[in-house]
N, C-alpha and C positions, 0 to 999 in steps of 0.2 A: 728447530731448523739447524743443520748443520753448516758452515762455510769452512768450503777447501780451500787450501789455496798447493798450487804446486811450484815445486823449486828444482835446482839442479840441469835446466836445459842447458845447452850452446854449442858450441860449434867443435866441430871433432873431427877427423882424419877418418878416412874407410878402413876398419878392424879394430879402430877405440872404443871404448868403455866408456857410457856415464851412468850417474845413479839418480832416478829422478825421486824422487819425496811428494807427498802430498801431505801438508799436517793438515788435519781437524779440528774446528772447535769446541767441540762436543768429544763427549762419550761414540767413540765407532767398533764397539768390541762386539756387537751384536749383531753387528751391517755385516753383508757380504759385500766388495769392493773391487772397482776393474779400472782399468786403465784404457784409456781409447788416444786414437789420434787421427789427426786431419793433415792430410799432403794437401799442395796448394791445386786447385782446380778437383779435386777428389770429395767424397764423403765421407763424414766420419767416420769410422771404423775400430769395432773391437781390437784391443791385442791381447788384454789377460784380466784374470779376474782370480778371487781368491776368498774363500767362504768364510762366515766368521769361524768357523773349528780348523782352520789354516790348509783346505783343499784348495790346489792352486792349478787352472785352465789357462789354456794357450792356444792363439791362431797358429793357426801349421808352418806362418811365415816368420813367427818370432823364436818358435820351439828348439831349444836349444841352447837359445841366443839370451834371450832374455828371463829374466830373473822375477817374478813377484812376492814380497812378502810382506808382511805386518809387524808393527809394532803394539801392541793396546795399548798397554803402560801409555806410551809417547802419543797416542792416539794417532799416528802415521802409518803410512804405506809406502812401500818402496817397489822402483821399479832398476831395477840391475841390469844396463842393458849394456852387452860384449857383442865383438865381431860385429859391428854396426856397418850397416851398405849406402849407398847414396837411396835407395829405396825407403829407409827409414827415417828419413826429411819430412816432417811434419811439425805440427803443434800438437802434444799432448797433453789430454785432458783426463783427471783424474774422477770418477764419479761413484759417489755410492747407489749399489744396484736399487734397491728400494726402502724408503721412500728416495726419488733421483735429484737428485745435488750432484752438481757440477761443479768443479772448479773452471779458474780463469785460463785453466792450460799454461805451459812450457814450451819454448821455443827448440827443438833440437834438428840441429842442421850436420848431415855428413858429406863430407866435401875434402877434397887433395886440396 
């Protein structure tokens, strides 16, 4: 069993930058790995993902914007996210594709 846990949400101005983290407790060098998030009233929802040989996928709403990469060594994942909108207010949760572990999510809120 793996447990994620993720870091790095909070509260940020419209065109700021945060970097979010998931670390693992386990070995995740063999996992493929994504990132999702939940707006309030909405479904969770894919934004990126990123294979174990370090192929990295994007929703068409993040592309551009946001950043996914790995660390093994550190057994983490990072998600690098710039030019952020009031659209991207959600709680993000980090999960490994399969077997699916989920972390407890990150709060990130954009707002003037």
């Amino acid at each position: 069993q793996v447990q994620l846990v993720e870091s790095g949400g909070g509260l940020v101005q419209p065109g700021g930058s945060l970097r979010l983290s998931c670390a693992a407790s386990g070995s995740i060098f063999t996992m493929d790995m994504g990132w999702y998030r939940q707006a309030p009233g909405k479904e969770r929802e894919w934004v990126a993902s990123i294979t174990s040989g370090g192929r990295t996928y994007y929703d068409d709403s993040v592309k551009g914007r946001f950043t996914i990469s790995r660390d093994n060594a550190k057994n983490t994942v990072y998600l690098q996210m710039n030019s952020l909108k009031p659209d991207d207010t959600a709680i993000y949760y980090c999960r490994t594709i399969y077997p699916i572990y989920w972390g407890q999510g990150t709060q990130v809120a954009v707002s003037s």
